[in-house]
LUMNUPA-836184 format. One record per residue: residue number from 1; residue in three letters; x, z, y of N, C-alpha, C in turn. Coordinates in steps of 0.1 Angstrom, whole numbers. Each point is the difference from the previous one (the first is absolute). Example, Ala and Ser with C-alpha at 12.3 -4.5 7.8 and 13.67 -1.06 7.14 Angstrom:
! residues 2
 num residuo   nc1   nc3   nc2  cac1  cac3  cac2   cc1   cc3   cc2
   1     ALA   132    78   -57    -9     0    12     9     0    12
   2     SER    -4    -7    11     9     0    11    -8     8    11
This chain:
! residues 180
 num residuo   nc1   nc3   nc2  cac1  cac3  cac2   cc1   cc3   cc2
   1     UNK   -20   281    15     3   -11     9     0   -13    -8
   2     UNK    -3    -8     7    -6   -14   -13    15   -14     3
   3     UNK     8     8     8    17    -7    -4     4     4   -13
   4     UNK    -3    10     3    12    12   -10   -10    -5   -15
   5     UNK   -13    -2     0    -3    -2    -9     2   -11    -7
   6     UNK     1   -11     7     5   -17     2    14     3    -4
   7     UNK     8     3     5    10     2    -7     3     4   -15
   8     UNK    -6     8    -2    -2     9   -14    -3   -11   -13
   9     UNK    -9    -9     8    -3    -8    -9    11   -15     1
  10     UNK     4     0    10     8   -13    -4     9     3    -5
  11     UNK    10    16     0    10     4    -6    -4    -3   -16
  12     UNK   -12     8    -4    -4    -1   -11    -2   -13   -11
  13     UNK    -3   -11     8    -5   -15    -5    17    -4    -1
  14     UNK     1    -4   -13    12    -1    -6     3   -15     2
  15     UNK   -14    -4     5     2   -15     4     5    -8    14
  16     UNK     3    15     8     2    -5    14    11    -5     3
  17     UNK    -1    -9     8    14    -5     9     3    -2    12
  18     UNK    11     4     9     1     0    11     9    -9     9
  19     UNK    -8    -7     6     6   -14     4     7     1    12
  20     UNK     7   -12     5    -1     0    15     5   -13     3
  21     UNK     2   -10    12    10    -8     6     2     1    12
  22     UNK    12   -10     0     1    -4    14     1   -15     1
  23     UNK    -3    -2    14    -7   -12     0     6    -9    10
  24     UNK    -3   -12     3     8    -6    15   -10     4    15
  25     UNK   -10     5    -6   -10     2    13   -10     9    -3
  26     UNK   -13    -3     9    -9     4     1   -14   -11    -2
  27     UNK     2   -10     3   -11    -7     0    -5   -13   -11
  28     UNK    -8    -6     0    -5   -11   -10    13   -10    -7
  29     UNK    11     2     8    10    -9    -6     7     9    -8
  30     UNK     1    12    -1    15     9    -3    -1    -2   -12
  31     UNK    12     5    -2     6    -6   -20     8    14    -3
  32     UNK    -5     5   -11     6    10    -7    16    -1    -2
  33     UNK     9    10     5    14    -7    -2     7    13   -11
  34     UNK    -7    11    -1     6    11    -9   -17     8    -7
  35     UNK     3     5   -14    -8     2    -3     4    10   -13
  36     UNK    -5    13     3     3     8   -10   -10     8    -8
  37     UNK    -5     0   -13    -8    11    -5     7    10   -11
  38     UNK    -7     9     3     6    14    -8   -11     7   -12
  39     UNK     0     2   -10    -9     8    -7    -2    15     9
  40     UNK   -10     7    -7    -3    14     3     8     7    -7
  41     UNK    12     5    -5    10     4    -5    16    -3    11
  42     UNK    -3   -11     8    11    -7     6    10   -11    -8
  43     UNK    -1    -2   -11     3   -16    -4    -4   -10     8
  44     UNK    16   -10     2    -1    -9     5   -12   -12    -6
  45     UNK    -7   -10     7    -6    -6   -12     1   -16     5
  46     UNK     1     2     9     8   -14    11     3     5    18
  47     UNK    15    -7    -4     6     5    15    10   -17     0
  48     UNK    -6    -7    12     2   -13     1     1    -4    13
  49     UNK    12    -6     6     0    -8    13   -14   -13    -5
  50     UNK    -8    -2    14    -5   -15    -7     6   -13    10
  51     UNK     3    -8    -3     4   -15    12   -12    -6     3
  52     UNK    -4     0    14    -9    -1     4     0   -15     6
  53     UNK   -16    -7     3     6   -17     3     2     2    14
  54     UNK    -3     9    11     6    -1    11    13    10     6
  55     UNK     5    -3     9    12     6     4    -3    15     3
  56     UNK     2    10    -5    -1    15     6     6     2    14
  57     UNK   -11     4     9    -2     0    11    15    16    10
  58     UNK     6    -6     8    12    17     1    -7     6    -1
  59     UNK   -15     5    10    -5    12     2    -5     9   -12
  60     UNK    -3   -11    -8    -4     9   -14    12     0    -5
  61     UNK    12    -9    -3    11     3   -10     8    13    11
  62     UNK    -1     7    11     4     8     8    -6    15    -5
  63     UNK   -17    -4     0    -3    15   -10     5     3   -13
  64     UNK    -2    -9   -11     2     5   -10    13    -4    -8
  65     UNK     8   -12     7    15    -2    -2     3    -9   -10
  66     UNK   -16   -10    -3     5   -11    -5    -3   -10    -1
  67     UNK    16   -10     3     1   -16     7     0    -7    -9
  68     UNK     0   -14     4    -1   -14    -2    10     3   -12
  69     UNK    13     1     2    11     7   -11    -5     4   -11
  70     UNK    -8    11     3    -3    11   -10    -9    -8   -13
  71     UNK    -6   -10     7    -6    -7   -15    -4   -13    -5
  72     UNK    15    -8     3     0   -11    -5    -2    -4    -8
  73     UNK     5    11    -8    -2    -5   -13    -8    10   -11
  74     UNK   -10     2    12   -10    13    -8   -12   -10    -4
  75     UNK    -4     4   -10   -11    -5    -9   -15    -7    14
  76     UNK    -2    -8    -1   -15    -3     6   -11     8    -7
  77     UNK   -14     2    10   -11     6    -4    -8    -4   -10
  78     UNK     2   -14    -2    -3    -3   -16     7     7   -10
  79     UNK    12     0     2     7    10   -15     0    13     2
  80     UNK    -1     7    11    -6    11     0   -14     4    -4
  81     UNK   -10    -7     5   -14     3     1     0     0   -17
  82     UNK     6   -13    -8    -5    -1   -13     4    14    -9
  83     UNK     9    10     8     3    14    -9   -10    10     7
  84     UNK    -2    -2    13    -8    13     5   -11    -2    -1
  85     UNK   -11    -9    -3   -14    -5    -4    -3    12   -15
  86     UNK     8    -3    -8     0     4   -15     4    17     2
  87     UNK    10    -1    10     4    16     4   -12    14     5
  88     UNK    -7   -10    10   -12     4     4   -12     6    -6
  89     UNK    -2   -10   -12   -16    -6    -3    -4    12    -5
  90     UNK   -13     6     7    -9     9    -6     6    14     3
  91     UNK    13     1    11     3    13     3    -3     8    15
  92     UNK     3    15    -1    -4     4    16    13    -5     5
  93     UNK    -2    -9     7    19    -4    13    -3    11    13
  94     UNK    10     9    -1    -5     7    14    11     0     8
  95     UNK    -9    -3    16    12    -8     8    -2     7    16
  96     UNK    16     5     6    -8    -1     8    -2    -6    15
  97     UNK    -9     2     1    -4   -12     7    -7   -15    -7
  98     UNK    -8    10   -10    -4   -13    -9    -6   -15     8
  99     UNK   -12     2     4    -3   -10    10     9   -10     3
 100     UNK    13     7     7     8   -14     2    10    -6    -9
 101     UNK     1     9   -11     8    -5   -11    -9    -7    -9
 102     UNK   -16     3     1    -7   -12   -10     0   -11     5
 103     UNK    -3     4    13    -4   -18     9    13    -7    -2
 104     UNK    15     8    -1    12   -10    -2     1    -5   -11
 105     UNK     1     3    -7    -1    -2   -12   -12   -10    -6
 106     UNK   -12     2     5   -12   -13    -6     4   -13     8
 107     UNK     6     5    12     3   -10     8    14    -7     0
 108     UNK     6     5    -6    13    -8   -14    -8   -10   -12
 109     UNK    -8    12    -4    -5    -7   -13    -6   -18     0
 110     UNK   -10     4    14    -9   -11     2    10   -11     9
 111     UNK     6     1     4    13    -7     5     0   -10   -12
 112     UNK     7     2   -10     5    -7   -13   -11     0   -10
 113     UNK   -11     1     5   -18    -3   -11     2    11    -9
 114     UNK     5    12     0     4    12   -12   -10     6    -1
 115     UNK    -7     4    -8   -11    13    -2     3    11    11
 116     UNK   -10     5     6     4    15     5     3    11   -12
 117     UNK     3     8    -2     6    10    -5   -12    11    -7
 118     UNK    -6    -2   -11   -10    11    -4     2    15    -3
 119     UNK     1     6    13     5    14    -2   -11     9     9
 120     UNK     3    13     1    -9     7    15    11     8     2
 121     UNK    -1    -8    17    10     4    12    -6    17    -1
 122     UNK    14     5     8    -6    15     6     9     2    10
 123     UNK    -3     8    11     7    -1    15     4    16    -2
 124     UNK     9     4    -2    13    14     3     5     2    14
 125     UNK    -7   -14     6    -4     7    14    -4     7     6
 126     UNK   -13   -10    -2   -15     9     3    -2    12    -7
 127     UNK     4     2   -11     2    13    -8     9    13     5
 128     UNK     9    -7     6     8     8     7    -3     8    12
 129     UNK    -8   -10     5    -8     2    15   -10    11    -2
 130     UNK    -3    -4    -9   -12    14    -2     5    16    -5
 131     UNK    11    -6    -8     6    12    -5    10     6    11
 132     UNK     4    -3    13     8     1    11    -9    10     4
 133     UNK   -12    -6     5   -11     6     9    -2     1    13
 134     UNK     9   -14     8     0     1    10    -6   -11     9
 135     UNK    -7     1     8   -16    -9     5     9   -13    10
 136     UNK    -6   -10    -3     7   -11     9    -6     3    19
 137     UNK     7    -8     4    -5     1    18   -12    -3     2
 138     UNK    -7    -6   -11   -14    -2     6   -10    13    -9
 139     UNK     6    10   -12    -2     8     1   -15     0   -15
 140     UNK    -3   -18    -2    -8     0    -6     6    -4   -17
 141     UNK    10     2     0     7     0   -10    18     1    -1
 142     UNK    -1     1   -16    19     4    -2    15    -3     2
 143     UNK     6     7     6    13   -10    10    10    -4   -15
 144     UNK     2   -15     1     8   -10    -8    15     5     3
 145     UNK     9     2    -9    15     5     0     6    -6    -7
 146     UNK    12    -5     3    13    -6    -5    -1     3   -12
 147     UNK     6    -6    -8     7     3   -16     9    12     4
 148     UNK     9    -5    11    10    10     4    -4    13     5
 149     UNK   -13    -1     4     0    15     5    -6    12   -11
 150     UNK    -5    -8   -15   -11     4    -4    13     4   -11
 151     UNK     6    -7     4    14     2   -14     5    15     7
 152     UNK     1    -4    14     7    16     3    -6    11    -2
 153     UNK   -14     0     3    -6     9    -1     1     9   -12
 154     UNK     3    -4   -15     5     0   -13    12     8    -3
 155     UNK    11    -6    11    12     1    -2     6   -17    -8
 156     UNK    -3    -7     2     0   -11    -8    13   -10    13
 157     UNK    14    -4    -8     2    -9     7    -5   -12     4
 158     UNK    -1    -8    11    -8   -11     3     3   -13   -13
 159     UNK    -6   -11     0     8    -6   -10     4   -18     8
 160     UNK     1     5    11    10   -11    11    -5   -15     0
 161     UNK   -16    -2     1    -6   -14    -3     9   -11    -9
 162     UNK    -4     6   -12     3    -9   -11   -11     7    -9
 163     UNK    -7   -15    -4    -6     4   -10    -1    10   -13
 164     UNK    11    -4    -7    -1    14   -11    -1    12     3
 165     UNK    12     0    10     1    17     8   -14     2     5
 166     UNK    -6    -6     9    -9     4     5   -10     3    -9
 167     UNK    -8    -7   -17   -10     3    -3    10    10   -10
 168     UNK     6     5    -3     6    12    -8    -3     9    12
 169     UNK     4    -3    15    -1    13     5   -21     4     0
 170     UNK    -4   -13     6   -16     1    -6    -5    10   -11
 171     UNK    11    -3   -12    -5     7   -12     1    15     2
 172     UNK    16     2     6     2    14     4    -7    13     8
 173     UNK   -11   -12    12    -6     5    11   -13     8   -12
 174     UNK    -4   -14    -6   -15     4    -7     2     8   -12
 175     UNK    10     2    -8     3    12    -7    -3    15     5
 176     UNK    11    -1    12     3    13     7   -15     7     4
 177     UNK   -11   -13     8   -15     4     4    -7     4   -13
 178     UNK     2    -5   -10    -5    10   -14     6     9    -1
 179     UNK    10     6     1     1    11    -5     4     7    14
 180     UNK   -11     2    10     4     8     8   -12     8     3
């Protein structure tokens, strides 16, 4: 099965890291407001509120539980971006849900004229999806599943939309699909 085999190999690449955020939104404006990466071992390697220039919206600070409060005085995407650029460069970041965590993230960067991030994304999604086995409603491809459900499936507790938790639980999901 070419998850299981994907897995095997990101377990194995001593270079991987597993990211995640949360964000104020969904679309062309949103601003990164939490941001966690974990080695393939599970070391922390940054776990950081970020202060974003616009107000965090309730409906997002309602899913993931964090407000205007929470990061007044959390570092801006400039002082973050200048540790995770260098954190990144030249490694597999596997995320999941990569897609929308690269587009947040280049879309932070280019915000403040920053380099995008020289790494190669990988989706523990879509890896997931395949390795699930279960066909979406239209039947022509793989049904997409929660962090949370892919964690259960595991046995894995959820890791409650926060970044670190959540790309440690990532790490935990993609481990477990190697060695199963």
């Amino acid at each position: 099965m070419r998850s299981i085999a994907w897995a095997l190999a990101v377990v194995e690449d001593r270079s991987t890291v597993f990211l995640d955020t949360e964000t104020t939104g969904f679309d062309a404006g949103a601003e990164i407001v939490d941001i966690g990466v974990v080695d393939s071992q599970g070391r922390v390697l940054l776990d950081t509120l970020i202060r974003p220039v616009q107000p965090i919206p309730a409906v997002t600070s309602n899913i993931h539980g964090i407000y205007d409060h929470h990061v007044i005085d959390a570092p801006s995407w400039e002082q973050v971006g200048a540790v995770l650029l260098p954190l990144l460069a030249d490694r597999r970041v596997v995320v999941f849900n990569a897609d929308f965590d690269r587009r947040i993230v280049e879309q932070c960067c280019a915000r403040i004229q920053l380099a995008h991030p020289t790494c190669a994304w990988e989706c523990a999604m879509r890896a997931y999806a395949d390795y699930a086995g279960e066909r979406n409603a239209s039947g022509r491809g793989m049904k997409w599943h929660k962090l949370d459900k892919a964690a259960a499936a595991f046995g894995i507790a959820p890791g409650g939309h926060r970044a670190y938790a959540d790309a440690e639980v990532c790490r935990q999901v993609v481990h477990r699909m190697a060695t199963s």
